[in-house]
N, C-alpha and C positions, 0 to 999 in steps of 0.2 A: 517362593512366589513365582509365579507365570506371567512373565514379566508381559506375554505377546497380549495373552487376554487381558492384563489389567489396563495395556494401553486401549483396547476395542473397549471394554466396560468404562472409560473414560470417555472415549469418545460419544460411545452413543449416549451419554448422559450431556457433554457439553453441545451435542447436535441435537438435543431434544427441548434445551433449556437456552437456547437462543437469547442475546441480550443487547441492541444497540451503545452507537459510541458515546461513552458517557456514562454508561448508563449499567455497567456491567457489572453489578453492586453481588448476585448471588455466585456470577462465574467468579470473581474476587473471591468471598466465599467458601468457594468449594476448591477454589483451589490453595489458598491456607488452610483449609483440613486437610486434605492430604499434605502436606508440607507438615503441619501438626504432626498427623502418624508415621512420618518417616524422620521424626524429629530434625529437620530442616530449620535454620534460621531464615525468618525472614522479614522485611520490612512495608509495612503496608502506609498509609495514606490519610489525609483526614480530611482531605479537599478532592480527589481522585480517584479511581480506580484503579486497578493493577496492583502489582507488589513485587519486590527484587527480592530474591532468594540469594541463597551463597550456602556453598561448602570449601571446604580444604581450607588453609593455613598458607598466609605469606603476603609478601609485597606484588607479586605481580598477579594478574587479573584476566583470565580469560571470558567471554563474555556471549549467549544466546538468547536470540529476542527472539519470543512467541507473540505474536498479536492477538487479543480476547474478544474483539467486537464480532458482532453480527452487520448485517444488510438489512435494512429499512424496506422490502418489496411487496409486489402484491404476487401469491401465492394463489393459486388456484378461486383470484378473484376476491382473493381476502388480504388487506394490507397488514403486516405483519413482521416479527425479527426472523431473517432464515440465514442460514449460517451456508450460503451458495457460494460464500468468497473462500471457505473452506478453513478456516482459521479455526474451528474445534479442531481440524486434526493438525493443526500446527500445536496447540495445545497441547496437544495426546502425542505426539509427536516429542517434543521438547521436555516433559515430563518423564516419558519413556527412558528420554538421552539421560536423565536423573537418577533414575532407577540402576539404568548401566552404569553410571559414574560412580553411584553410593557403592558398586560391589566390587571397586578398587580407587577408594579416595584420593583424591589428591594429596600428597605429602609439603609439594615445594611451590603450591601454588594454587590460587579462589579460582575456583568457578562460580560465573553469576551470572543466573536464570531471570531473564526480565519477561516478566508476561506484560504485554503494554498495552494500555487502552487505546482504542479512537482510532486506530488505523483508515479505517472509514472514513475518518473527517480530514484525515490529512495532516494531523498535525501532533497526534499522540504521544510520536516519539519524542519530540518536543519537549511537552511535559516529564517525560522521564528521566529526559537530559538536564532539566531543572533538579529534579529529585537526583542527581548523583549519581544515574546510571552507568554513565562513561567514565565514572570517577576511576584513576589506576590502570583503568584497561589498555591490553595492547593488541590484541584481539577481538571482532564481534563476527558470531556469524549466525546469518537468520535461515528461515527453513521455508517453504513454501510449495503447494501442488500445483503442479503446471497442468495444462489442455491437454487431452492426447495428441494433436496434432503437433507439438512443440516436445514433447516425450512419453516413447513407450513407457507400457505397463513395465514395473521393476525396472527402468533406467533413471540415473541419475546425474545428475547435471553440477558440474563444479561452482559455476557460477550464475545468478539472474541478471542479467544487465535491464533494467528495467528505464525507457523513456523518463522525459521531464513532462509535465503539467501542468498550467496554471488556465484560470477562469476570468475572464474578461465580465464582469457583469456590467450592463449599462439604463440609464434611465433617457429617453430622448424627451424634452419638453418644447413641443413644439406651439402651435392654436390651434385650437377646434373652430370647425368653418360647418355652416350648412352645407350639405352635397351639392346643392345650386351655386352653389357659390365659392367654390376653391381659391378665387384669387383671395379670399378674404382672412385665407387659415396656412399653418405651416402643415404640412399632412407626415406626419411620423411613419407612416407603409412609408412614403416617397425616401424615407431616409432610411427604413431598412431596407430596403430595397438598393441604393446606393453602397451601403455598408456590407450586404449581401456580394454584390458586382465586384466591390473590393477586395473581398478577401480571394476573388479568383486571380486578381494582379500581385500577387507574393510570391514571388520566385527565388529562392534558395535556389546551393547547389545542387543538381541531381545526384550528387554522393550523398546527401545530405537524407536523414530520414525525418519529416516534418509533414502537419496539417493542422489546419483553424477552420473550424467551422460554425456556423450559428447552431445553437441546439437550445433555444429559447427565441421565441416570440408574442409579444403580447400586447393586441392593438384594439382598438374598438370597443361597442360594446352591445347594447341590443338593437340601439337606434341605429339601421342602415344608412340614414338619412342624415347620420353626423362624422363630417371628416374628423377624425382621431388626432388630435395634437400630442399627445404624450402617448408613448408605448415604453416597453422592458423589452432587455434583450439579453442573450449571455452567449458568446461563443468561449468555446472550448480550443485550449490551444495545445497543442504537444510535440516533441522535438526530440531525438535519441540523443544529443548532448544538451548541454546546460548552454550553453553560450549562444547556440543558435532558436532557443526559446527566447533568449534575451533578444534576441535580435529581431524577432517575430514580434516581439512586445514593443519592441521600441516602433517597428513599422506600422502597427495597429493604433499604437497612440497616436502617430503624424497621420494618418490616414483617416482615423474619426475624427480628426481634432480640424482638416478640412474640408469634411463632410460638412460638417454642423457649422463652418462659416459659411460654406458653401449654400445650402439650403436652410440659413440663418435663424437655426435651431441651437439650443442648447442642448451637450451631449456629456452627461455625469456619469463616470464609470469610477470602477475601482477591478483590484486583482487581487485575486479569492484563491484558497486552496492552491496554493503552488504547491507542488511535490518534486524534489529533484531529482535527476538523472541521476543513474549508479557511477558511483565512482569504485570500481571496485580493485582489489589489491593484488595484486600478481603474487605476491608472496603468501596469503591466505586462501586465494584460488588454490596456490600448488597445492596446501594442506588436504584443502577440501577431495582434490582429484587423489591424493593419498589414500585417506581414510575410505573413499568411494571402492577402491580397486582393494584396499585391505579388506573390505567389512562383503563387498557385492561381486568385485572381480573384475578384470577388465573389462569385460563383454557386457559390462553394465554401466559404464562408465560415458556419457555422453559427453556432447562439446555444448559449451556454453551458451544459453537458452538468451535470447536477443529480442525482445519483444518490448512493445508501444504503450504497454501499459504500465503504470505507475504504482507505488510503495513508498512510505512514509519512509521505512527503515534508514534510504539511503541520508535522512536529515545528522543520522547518527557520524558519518564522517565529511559531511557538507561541515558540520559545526566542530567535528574534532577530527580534521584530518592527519592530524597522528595516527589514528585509531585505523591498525588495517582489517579490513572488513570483507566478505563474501555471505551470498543465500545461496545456499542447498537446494536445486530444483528439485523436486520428487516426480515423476512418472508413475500412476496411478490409475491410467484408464480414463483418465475423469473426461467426461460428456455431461451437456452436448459442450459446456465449458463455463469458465468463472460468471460467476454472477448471472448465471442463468437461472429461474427459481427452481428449476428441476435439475440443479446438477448435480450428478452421481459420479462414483469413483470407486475404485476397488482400496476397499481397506485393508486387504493383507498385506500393503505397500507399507504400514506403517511400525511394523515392529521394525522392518530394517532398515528403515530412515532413522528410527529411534538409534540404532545402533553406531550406523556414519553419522551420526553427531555428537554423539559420546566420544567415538573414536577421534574424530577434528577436534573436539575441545582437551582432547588427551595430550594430540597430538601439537597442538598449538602451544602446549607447555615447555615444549622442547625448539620456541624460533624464536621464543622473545628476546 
């Protein structure tokens, strides 16, 4: 078999058949067929999507999460599933790592292939951790393509330290007042607008990498002539540690919380979507930088990718921090960058990502 083109012919069929979180009923599917034809055990779902695969024999449990969702966007003005978060070649990627594993199996030890839904939603992994995924394991490591700007083409990254996340949503219920007449109404702008000003008085330490911003607003309606008592709101909050999200949450609760007596409105919120900060393992990093220099060489081997954006994965040792963990950055080319509806990426990047994750899940056998 040609192991490079069976990952490319995967790929371009999971980048063709796009599937949102939830919802990824044929990628499910097609990827228990293949799993069928390499005679693969594996265990599927009857309430979810996804399914945990396994090979080798033994008590201890080495462990790879592919994520299967797509992106919800509008594509050339057409709303639509596009796979711009790049997660088919995470698929075809981890797959690949399968294919190198099957052609010197595990003797003294399971490998297990988690394809996870909903990464999208923030909370997939979640659900896998109900289903038993971290069951044994003493190792996980996930795979992921970085921006060019964060790594060259064919360099690879020991570890992703990926920001924390969470979502403020809010409802303000203030009175609607004629425009003549403001003293008679609570005005909901008046109070984003306050809540707006606020979020510019949050000061962390300048070592500290952190930002809250509004990224929802929703007031009025056709009548100019009627002050708005009730609006929505949602800002967006994120932090490169865990602790000082917390902290940000805690300042945004006291701070609407005397908004809204202040301008004696009611102000209903909740907190949506948190994703946490990586915690990741020094001891699975070193693996990961092993297998990088065995499989690519040193001169391909980058330093640990540090970026604001968020991954469900890290839920995996937030909930079992036993469990030590690293993602595989891959360099790829990719433009103009994630979640873009037009982003590209060079896919010859992906037979030897398939490789440095075989080799780390090989290698992982030998530190439990």
């Amino acid at each position: 078999m040609n192991i490079e083109k069976q990952i490319l012919d995967w790929f371009t069929h999971f980048h063709t058949h796009p599937e949102v979180s939830w919802k990824e009923y044929e990628t499910t599917n097609k990827i228990a067929g293949i799993l069928d034809e390499l005679n693969v055990s594996y265990r599927r779902f009857s309430d979810v999507t996804g399914l945990i695969a396994e090979i080798g024999e033994g008590d201890e449990v080495t462990a790879v999460r592919a994520d299967i969702d797509a992106l919800w966007q509008e594509v050339d003005g057409v709303m639509q599933a596009n796979h711009s978060c790049g997660h088919d070649a995470n698929i075809s990627m981890v797959l690949g790592a399968l294919l190198y594993c099957l052609q010197d199996p595990p003797k003294d030890k399971r490998i297990r292939f988690i394809f996870q839904p909903a990464e999208e939603k923030g909370n997939g992994s979640l659900t896998m951790i109900e289903k038993g995924a971290l069951e044994d394991v003493g190792y996980l490591f996930g795979v992921h393509l970085r921006p060019k700007e964060e790594l060259d083409h064919r360099s690879f990254s020991p570890s992703v330290h990926h920001g924390a996340g969470i979502y403020m949503e809010g409802k303000i219920r203030g009175v609607d007042a004629h425009g003549a007449r403001p003293h008679q109404g609570k005005n909901s702008i008046d109070v984003l607008a306050a809540i707006h000003s606020f979020l510019k008085t949050i000061y962390l330490s300048p070592f500290e990498s952190y930002s809250a911003k509004l990224t929802k607003l929703a007031a009025g309606g056709e009548n100019l002539n009627i002050i708005p008592g009730n609006a929505e709101f949602a800002i967006d909050v994120r932090a490169q540690k865990n602790e000082v999200l917390e902290e940000i949450q805690r300042r945004l609760e006291d701070g609407v919380d005397a908004i809204a007596k202040l301008y004696g409105v009611t102000i209903e919120y909740e907190w949506t979507d948190y994703t946490p900060g990586a915690e990741v393992s020094a001891d699975a990093e070193s693996i990961t930088r092993e297998a990088i220099r065995s499989i690519a060489g040193e001169e391909a081997l980058a330093q640990p990718v540090i970026t604001s954006g968020s991954d469900d994965f890290h839920f995996y040792t937030i909930k079992h921090p036993e469990v030590k963990a690293a993602m595989i950055g891959v360099g790829a080319d990719l433009t103009p960058g994630l979640h873009h509806p037009e982003m590209t990426f060079n896919t010859s990047a992906l037979n030897q990502a398939a490789k440095i994750i075989a080799e780390t899940l090989k290698k992982a056998s030998f530190r439990l």
